[in-house]
C-alpha positions as protocol buffer text, in pm:
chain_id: "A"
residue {
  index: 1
  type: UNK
  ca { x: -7792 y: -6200 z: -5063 }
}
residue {
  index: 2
  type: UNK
  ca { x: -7838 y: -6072 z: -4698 }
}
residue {
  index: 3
  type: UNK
  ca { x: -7628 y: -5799 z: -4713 }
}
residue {
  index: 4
  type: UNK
  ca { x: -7731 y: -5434 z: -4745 }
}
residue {
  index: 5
  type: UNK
  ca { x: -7723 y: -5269 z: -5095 }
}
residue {
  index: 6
  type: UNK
  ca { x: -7319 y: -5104 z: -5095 }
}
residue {
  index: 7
  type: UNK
  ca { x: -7234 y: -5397 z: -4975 }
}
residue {
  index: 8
  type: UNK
  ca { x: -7422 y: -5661 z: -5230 }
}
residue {
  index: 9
  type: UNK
  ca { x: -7286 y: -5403 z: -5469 }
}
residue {
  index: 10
  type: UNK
  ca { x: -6934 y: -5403 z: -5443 }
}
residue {
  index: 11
  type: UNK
  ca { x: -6986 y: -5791 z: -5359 }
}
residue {
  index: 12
  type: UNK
  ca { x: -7108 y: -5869 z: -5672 }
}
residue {
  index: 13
  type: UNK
  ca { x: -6893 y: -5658 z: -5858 }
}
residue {
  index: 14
  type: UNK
  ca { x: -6603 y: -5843 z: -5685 }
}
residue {
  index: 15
  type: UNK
  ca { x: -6774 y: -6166 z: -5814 }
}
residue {
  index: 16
  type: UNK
  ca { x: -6793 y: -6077 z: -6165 }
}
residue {
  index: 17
  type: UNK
  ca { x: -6442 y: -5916 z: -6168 }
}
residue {
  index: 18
  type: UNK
  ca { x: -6265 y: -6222 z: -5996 }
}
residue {
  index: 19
  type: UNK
  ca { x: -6461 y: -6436 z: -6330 }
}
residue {
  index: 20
  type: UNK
  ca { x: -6204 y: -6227 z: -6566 }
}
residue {
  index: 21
  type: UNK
  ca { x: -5906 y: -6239 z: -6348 }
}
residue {
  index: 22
  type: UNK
  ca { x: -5919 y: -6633 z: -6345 }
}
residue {
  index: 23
  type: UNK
  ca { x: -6082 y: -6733 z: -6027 }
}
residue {
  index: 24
  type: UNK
  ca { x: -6410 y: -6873 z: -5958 }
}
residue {
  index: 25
  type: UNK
  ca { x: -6738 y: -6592 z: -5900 }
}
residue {
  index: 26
  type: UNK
  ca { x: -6768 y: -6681 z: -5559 }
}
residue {
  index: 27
  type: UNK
  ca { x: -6441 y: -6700 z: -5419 }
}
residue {
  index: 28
  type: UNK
  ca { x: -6423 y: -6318 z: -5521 }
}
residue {
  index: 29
  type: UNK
  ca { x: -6745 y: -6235 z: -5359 }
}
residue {
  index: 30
  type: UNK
  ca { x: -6626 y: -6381 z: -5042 }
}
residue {
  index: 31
  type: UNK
  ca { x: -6286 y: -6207 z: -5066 }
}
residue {
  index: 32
  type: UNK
  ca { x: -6520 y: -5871 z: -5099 }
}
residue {
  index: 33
  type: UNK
  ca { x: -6750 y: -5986 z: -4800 }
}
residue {
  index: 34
  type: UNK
  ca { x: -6427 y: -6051 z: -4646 }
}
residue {
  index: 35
  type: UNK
  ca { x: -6300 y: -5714 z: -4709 }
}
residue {
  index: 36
  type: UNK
  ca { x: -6577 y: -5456 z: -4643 }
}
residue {
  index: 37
  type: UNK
  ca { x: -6653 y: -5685 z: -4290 }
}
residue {
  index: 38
  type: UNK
  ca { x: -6561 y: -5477 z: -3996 }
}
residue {
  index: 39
  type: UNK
  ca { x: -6474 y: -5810 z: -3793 }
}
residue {
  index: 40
  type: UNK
  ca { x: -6396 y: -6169 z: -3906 }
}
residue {
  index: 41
  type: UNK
  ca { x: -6646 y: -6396 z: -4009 }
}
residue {
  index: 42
  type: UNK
  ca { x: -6715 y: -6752 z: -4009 }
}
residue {
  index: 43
  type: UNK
  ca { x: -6777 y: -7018 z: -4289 }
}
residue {
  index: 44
  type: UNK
  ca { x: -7169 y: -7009 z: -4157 }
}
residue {
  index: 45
  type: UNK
  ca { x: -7185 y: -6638 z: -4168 }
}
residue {
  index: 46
  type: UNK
  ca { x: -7009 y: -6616 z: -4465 }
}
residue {
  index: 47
  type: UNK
  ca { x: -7245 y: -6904 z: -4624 }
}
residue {
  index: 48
  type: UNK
  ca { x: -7547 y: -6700 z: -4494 }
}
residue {
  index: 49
  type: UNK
  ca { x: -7496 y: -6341 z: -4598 }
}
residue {
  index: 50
  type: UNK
  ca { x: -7418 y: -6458 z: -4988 }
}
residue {
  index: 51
  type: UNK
  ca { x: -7681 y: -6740 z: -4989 }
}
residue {
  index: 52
  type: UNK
  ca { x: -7419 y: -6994 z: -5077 }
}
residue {
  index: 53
  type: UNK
  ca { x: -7366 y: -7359 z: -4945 }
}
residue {
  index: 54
  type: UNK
  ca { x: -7164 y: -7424 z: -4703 }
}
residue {
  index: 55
  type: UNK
  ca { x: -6918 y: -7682 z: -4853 }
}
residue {
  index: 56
  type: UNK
  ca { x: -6897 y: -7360 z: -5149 }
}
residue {
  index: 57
  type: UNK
  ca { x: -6755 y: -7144 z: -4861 }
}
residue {
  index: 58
  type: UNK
  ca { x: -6520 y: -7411 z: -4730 }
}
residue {
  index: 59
  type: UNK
  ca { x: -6375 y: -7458 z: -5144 }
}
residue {
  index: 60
  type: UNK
  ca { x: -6354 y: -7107 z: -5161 }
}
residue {
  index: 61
  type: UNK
  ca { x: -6157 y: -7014 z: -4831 }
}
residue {
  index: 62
  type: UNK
  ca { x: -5913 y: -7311 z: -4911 }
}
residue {
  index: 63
  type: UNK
  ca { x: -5843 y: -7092 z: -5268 }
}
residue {
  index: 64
  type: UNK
  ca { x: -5784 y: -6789 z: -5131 }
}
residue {
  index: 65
  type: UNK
  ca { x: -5602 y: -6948 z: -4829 }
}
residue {
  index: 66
  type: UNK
  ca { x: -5369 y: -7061 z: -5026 }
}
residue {
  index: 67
  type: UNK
  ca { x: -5354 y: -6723 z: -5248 }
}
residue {
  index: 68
  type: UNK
  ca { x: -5224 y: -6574 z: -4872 }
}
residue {
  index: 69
  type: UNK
  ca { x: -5533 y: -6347 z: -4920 }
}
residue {
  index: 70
  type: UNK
  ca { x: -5694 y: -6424 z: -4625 }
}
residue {
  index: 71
  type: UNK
  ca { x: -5606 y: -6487 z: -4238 }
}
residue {
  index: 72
  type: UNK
  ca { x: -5749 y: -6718 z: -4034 }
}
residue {
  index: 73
  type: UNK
  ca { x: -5795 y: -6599 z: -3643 }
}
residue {
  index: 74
  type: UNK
  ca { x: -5970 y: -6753 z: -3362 }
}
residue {
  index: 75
  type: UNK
  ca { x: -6209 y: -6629 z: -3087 }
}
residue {
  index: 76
  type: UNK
  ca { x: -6196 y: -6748 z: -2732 }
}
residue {
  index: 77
  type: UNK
  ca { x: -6472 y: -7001 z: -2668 }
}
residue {
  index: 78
  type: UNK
  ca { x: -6534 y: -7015 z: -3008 }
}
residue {
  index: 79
  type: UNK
  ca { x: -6417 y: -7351 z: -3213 }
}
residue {
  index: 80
  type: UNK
  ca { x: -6474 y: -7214 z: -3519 }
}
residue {
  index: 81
  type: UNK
  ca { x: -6272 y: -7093 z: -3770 }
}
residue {
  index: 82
  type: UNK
  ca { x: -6332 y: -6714 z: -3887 }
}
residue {
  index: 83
  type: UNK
  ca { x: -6167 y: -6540 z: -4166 }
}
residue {
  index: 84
  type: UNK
  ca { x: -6041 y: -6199 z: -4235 }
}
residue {
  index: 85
  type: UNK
  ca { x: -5816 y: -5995 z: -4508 }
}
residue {
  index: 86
  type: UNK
  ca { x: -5534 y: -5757 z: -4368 }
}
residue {
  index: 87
  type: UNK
  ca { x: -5652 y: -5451 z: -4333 }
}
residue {
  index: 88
  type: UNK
  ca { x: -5323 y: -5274 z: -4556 }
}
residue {
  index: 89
  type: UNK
  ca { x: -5439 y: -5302 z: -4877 }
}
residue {
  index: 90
  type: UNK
  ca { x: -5060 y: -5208 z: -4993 }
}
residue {
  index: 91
  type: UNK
  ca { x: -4998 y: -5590 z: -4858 }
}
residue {
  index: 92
  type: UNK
  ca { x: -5332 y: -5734 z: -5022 }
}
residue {
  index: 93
  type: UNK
  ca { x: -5110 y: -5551 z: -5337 }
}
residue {
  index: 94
  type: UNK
  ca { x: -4801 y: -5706 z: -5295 }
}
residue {
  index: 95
  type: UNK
  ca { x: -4943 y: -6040 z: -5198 }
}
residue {
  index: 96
  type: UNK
  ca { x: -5185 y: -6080 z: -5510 }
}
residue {
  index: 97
  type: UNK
  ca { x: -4890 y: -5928 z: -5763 }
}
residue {
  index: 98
  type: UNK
  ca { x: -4637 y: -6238 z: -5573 }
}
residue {
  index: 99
  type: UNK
  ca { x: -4899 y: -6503 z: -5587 }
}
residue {
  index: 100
  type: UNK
  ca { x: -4953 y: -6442 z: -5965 }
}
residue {
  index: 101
  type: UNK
  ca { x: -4588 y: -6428 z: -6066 }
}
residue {
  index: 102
  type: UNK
  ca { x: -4539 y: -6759 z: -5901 }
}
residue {
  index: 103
  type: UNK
  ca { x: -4831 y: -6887 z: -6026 }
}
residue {
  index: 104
  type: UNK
  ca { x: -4859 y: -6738 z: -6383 }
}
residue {
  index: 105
  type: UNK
  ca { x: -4490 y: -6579 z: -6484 }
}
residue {
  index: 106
  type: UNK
  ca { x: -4262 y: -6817 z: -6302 }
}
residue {
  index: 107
  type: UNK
  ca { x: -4379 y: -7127 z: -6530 }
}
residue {
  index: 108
  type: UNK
  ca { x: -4361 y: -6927 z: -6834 }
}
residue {
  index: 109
  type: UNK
  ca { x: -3993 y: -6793 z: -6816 }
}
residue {
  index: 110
  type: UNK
  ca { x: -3905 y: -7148 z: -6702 }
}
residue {
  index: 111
  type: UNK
  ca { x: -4062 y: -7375 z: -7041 }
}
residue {
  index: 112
  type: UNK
  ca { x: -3937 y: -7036 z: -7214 }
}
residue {
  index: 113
  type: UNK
  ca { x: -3563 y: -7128 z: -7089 }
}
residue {
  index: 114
  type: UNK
  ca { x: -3610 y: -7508 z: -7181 }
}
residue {
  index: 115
  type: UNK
  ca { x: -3694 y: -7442 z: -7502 }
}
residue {
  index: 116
  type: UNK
  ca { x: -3442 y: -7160 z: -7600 }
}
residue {
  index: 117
  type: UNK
  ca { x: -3161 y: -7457 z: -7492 }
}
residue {
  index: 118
  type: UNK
  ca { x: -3314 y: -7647 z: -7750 }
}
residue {
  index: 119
  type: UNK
  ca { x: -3153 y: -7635 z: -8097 }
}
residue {
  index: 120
  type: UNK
  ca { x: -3337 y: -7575 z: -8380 }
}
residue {
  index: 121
  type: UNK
  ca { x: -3422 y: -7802 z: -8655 }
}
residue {
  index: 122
  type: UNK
  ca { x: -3505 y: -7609 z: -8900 }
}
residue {
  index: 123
  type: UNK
  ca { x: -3569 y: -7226 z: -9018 }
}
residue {
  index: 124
  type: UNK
  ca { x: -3958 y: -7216 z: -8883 }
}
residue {
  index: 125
  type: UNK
  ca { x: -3788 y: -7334 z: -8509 }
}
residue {
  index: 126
  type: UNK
  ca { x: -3483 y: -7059 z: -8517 }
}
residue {
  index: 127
  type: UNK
  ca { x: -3760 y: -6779 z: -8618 }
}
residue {
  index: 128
  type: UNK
  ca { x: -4021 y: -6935 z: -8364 }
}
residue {
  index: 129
  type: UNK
  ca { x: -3671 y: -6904 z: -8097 }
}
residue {
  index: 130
  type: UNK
  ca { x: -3584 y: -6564 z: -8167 }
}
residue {
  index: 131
  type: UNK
  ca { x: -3961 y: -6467 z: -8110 }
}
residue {
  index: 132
  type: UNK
  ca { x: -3955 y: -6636 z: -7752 }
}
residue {
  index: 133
  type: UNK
  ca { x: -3614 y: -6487 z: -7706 }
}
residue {
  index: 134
  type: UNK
  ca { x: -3791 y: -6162 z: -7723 }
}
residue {
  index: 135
  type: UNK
  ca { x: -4071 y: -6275 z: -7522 }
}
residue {
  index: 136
  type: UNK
  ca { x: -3783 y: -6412 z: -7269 }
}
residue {
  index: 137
  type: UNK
  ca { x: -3609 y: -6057 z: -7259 }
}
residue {
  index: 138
  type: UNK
  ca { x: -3899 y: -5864 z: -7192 }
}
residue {
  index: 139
  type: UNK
  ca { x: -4048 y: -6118 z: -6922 }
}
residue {
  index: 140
  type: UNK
  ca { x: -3691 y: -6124 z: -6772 }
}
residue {
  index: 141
  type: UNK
  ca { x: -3696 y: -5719 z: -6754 }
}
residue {
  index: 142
  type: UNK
  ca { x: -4042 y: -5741 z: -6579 }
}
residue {
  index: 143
  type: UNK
  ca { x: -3929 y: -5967 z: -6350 }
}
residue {
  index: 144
  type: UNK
  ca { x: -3592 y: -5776 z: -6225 }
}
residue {
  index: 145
  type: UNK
  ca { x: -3820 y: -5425 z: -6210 }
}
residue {
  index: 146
  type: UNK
  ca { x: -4088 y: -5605 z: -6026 }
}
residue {
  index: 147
  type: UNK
  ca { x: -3768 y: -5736 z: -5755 }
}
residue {
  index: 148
  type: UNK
  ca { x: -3663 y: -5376 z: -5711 }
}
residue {
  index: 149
  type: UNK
  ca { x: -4029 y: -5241 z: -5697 }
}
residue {
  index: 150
  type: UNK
  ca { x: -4146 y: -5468 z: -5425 }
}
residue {
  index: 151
  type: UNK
  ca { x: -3893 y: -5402 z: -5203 }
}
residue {
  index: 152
  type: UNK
  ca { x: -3971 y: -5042 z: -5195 }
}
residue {
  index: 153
  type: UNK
  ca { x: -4156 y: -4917 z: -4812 }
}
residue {
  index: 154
  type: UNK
  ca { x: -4495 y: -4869 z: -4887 }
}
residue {
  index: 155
  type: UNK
  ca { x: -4471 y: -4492 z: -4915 }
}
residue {
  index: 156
  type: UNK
  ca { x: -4206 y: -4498 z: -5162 }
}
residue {
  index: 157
  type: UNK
  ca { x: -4432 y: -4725 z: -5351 }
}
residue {
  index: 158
  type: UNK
  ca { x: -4722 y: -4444 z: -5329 }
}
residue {
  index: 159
  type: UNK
  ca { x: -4508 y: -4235 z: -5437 }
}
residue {
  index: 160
  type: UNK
  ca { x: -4390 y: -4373 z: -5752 }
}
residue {
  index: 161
  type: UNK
  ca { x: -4745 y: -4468 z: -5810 }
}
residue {
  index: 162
  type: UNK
  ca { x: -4904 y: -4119 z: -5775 }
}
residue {
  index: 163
  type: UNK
  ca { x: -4592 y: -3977 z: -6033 }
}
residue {
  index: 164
  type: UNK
  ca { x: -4776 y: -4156 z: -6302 }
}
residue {
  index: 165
  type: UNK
  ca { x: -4765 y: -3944 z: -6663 }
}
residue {
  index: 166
  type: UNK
  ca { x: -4470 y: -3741 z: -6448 }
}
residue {
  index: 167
  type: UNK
  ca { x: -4187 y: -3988 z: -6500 }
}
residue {
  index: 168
  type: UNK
  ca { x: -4309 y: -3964 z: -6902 }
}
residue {
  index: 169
  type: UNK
  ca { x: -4223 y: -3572 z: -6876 }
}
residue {
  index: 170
  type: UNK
  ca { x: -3931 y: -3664 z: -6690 }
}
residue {
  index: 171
  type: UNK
  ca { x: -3750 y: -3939 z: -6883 }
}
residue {
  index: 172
  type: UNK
  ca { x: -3855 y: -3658 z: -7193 }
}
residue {
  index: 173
  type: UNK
  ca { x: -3634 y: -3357 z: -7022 }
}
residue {
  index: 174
  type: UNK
  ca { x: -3384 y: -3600 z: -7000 }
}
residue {
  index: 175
  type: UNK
  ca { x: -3402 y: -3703 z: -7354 }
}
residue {
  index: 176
  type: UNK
  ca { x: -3371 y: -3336 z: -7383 }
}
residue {
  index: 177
  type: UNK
  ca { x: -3124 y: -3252 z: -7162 }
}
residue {
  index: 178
  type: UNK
  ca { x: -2857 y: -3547 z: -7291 }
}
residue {
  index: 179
  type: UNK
  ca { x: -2946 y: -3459 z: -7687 }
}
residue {
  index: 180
  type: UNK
  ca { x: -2848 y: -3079 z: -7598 }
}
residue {
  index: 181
  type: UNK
  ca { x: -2507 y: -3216 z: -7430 }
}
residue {
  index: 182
  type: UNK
  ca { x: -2445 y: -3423 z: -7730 }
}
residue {
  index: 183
  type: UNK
  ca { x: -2487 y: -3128 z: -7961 }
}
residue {
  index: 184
  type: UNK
  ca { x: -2235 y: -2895 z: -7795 }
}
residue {
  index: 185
  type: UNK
  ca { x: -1922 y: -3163 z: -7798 }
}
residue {
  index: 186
  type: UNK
  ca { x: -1590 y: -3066 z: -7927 }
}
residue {
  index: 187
  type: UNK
  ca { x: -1552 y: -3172 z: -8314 }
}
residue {
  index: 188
  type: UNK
  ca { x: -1219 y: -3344 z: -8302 }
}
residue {
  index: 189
  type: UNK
  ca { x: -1200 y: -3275 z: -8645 }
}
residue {
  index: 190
  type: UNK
  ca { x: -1164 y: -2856 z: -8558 }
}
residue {
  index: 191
  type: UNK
  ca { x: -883 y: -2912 z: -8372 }
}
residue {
  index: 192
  type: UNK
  ca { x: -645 y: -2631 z: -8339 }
}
């Protein structure tokens, strides 16, 4: 790689973390050259600084083109196509966590609502049911909390973000709070 040694860093890192999160080693090292690139770049500069081949580049923008992960601009006098990401990563955020519900959790609530129409035939299917039912709930639940989430401003977002083991403590004084309430009711019983 031609790039200097932060950068090849946090490129290759990128690479080898984008190989667990399901996409391919290079179209996550681009997407970190992309990144940490104080101006856009083209396919050949792209192709040049991670010693890649061009028609590799071209696979790889098309991916994470249509991930909405990159942006395409255009310089005057300048045919080419060059390729940026937006510079708020809060919308890099919002855009990967959309892309993978349509792509990944979308699917999987839909076969799980086909086959919780289905009856049963026999006491294996109704157990196997009740088990996706579960699985249906929870996904469900996600889904509603990641709805009201993402259309929280950005700073509200931060917010609730940097709270972290704080809501815990929270939700715990109110545990607290509505046990101690419950405790000092009237016993109809000792009516006078």
């Amino acid at each position: 790689m031609n790039l200097p040694p932060l950068v090849q860093s946090f490129v290759l890192h990128f690479g080898e973390m984008g190989s667990r999160w399901g996409i391919n080693r290079t179209v996550g090292q681009i997407y970190a050259l992309l990144f940490v690139s104080p101006g856009s770049l083209c396919a050949e500069e792209i192709a040049e600084a991670l010693s890649i081949s061009r028609s590799n580049v071209s696979m790889s923008l098309r991916e994470l083109q249509a991930w909405n992960l990159v942006l395409l601009k255009h310089k005057p006098d300048d045919r080419r196509d060059f390729f940026t990401t937006p510079d708020d990563v809060w919308l890099i955020l919002r855009t990967l966590a959309e892309e993978r519900k349509k792509r990944e959790v979308d699917p999987t609530l839909s076969v799980l609502r086909e086959i919780l129409m289905q009856r049963p035939a026999s006491e294996a299917e109704r157990h196997a049911q009740q088990r996706m039912s579960e699985m249906h709930t929870l996904i469900e639940q996600l889904t509603h909390w990641y709805e009201d989430v993402k259309q929280l401003e950005t700073e509200r977002l931060a917010t609730l973000l940097s709270l972290g083991a704080k809501v815990t403590k929270l939700l715990e004084a109110k545990d607290r709070v509505v046990s101690l309430g419950r405790g000092r009711r009237p016993n109809p019983a000792n009516k006078s």
